[in-house]
C-alpha positions as CSV (number, residue, x, y, z in Angstrom):
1,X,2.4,-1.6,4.2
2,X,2.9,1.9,5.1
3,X,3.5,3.6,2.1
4,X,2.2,3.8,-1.4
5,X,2.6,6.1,-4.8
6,X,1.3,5.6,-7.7
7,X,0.2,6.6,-11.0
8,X,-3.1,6.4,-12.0
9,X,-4.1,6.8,-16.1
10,X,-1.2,9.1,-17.0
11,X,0.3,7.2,-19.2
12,X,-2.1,5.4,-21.7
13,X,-0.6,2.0,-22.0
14,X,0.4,1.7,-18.5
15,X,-2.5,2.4,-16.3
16,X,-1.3,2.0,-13.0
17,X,2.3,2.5,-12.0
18,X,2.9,1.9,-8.3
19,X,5.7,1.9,-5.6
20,X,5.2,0.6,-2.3
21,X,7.1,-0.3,0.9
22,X,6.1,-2.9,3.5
23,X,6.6,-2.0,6.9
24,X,6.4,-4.2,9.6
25,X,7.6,-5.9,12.9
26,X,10.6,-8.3,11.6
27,X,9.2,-11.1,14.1
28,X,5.9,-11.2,12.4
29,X,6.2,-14.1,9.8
30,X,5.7,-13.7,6.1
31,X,6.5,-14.9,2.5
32,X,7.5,-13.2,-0.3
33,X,5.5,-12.8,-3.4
34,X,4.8,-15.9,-5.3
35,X,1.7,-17.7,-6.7
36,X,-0.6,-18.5,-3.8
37,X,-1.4,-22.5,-3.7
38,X,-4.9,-22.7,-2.4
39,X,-5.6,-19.3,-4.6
40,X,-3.8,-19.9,-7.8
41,X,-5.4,-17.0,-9.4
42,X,-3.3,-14.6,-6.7
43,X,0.1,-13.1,-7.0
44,X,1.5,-11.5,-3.3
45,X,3.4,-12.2,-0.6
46,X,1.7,-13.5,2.6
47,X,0.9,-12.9,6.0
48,X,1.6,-15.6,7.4
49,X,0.1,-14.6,11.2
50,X,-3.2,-13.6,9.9
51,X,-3.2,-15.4,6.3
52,X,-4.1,-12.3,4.0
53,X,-1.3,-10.1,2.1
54,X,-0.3,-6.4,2.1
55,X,-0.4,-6.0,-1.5
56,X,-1.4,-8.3,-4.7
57,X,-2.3,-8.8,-8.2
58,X,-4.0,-11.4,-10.0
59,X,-4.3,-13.3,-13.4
60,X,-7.1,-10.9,-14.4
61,X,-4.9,-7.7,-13.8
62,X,-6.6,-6.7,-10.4
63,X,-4.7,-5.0,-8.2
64,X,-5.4,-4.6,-4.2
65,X,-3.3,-2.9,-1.9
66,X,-3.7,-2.3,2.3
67,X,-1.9,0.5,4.7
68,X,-2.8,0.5,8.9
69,X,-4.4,4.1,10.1
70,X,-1.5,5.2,12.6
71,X,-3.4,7.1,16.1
72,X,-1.5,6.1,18.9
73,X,-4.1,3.6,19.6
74,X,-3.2,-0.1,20.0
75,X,-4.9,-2.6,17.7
76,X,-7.6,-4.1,18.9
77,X,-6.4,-8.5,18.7
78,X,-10.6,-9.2,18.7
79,X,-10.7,-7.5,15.2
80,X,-10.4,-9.4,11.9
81,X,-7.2,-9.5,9.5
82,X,-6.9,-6.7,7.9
83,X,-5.0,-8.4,4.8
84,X,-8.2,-10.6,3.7
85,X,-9.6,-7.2,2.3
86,X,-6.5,-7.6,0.1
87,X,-6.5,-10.8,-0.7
88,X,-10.5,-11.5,-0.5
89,X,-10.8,-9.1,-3.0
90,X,-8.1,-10.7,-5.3
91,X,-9.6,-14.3,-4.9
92,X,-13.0,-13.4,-5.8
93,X,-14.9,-13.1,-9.0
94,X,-16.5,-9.3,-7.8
95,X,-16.4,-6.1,-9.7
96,X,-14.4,-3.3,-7.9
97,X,-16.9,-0.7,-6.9
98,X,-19.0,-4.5,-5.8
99,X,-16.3,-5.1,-3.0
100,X,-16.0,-1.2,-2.1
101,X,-19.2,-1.4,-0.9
102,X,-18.8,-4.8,0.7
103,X,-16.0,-3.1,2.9
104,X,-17.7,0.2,3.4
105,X,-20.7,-2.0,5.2
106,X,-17.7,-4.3,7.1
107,X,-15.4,-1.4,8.0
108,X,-15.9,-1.6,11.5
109,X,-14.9,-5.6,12.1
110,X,-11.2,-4.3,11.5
111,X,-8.6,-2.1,12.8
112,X,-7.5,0.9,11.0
113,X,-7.2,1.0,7.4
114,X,-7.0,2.4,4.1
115,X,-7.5,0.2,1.1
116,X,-6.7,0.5,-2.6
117,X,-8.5,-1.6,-5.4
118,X,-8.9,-1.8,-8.6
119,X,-8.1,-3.0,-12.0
120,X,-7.2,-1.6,-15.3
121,X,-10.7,0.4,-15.6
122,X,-11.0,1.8,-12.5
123,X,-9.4,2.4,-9.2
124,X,-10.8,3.6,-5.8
125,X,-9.5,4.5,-2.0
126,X,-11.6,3.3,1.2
127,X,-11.2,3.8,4.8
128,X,-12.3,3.2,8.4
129,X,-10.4,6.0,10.1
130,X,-12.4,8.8,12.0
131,X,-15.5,8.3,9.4
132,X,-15.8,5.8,7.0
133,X,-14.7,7.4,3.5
134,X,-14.2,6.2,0.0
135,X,-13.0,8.5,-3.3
136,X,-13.2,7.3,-7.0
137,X,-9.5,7.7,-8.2
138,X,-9.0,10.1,-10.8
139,X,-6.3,10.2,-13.6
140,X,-3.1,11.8,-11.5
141,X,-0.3,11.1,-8.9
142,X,-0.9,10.4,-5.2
143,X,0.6,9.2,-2.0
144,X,-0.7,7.6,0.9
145,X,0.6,6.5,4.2
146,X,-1.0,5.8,7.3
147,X,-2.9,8.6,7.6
148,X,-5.6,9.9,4.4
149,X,-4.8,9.3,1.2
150,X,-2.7,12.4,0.2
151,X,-2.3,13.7,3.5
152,X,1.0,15.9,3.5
153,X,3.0,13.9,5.5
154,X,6.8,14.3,4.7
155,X,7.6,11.0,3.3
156,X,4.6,11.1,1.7
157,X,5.2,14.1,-0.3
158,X,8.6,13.4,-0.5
159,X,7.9,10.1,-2.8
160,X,5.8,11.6,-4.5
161,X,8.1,14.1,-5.9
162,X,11.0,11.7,-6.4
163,X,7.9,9.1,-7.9
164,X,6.6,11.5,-10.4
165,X,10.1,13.0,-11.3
166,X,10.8,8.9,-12.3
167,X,7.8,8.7,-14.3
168,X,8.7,11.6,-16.3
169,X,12.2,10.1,-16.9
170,X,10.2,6.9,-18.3
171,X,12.4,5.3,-15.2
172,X,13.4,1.7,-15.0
173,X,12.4,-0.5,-11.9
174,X,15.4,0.0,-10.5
175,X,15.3,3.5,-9.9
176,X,11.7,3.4,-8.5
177,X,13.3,0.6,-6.0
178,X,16.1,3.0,-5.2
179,X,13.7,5.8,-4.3
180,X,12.3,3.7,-2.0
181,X,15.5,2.9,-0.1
182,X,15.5,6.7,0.7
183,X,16.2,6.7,4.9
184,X,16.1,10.5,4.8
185,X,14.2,11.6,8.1
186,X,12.1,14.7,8.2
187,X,13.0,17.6,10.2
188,X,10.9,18.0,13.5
189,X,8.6,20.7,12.5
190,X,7.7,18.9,9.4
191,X,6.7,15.9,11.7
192,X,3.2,15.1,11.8
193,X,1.6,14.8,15.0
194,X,0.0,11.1,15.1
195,X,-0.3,10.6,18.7
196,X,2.8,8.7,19.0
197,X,6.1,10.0,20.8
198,X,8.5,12.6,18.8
199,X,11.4,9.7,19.0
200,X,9.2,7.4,17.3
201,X,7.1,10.5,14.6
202,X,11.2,10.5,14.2
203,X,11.9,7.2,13.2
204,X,8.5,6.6,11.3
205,X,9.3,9.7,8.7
206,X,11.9,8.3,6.1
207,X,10.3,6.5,3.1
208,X,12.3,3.6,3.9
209,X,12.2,2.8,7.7
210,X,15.2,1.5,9.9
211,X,15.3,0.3,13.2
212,X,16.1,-2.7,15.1
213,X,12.6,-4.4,15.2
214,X,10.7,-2.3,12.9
215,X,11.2,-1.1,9.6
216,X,10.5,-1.9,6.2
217,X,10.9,-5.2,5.3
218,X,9.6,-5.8,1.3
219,X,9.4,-3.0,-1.8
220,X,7.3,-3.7,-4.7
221,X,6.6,-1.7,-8.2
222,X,3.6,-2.7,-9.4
223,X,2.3,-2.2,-13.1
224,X,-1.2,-2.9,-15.1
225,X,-1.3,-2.4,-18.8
226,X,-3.3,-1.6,-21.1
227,X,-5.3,-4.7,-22.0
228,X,-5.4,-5.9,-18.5
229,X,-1.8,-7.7,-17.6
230,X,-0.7,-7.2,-14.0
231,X,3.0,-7.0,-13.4
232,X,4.5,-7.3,-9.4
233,X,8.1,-6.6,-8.9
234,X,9.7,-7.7,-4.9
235,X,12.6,-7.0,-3.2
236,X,12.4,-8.4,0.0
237,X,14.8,-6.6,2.9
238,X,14.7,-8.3,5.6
């Protein structure tokens, strides 16, 4: 998952409104969202390399969501999943600001990461990156990509303009999915420097990412309301 916006408490009997692309390698095998067998209580798609998920919800409207930290640095294949802080906190009977702490003492047994969680009470953003950082989510709109959350990166700011332009409209799904179809790249000296090569800053700046072994491969609109239901749209790409 490499790119998220949502909504959080703006709008009283919608909590959280969310839009989110999956980006991946399109060798790297996965399933689209559906009921999870051996966790029946969890709705997501599925890894199915490392066995955890990018983004989920469950019966008891709790919502988890996962993006990679982009450096420059490869991943280290000695670290655990990353998508079993997703679904781990999905499957388990543990309050939110519980399994923020659980990852805040783990951090370090995984690569890069920032992770979402929450449910209709309260939300919360946790990382590994340079130092290990958390943030209570307050009522507003914010992005996040692979960097910080909010950090001005141009797809990032971009979404969240056409996101909260959408929300204003009272949008349906479909526009929210269209928005994230969006393949506009960003002009180079908008590009943020993440110790990658311009050519690929280049081809990682669109909201929706094309190229012929990486890109994004699901979008998903995401909605808890009031009273705790949990609602997860897919459209898978490729």
């Amino acid at each position: 998952m490499c790119l998220i916006v949502f909504a959080w408490k703006l709008i009283p009997q919608c909590p959280l409104v969310l839009a989110a692309n999956r980006d991946e390698f399109f060798s790297r095998p996965a399933q689209p969202a559906d009921w999870w067998s051996d966790q029946p209580n969890v709705f997501a798609g599925r890894d199915l390399e490392g066995g955890g998920t990018w983004l989920g919800v469950n019966q008891q409207g709790r919502f988890a969501a996962l993006t990679n930290i982009r450096n420059g640095y490869e991943p280290s294949r000695e670290k655990r999943s990353r998508g079993e802080l997703v679904s781990n906190f999905l499957s388990q009977d543990i309050s939110a600001q519980a399994y923020l702490e659980q990852v805040r003492s783990n951090g370090e047994h995984y690569n890069g990461f920032n992770l979402i969680l929450g449910d209709e009470q309260a939300m919360y953003w946790v990382s590994n990156g340079n130092e290990s950082d958390w943030q209570a989510i307050e009522p507003g709109i914010y992005g996040l990509s692979n960097g910080t959350l909010d950090s001005p990166w141009p797809k990032v700011v971009r979404a969240k303009a056409q996101f909260a332009s959408l929300l204003c409209q009272g949008a349906p799904d479909d526009a929210y999915f269209e928005m994230l179809s969006d393949t506009t790249r960003a002009a180079d000296s908008r590009l943020p420097d993440t110790g990658v090569s311009l050519e690929l800053e280049r081809m990682l700046s669109p909201i929706c990412i094309e190229s012929e072994h990486y890109g994004t491969r699901a979008s998903s609109i995401v909605r808890v309301h009031a009273g705790g239901k949990a609602e997860l749209r897919e459209r898978v790409i490729r």
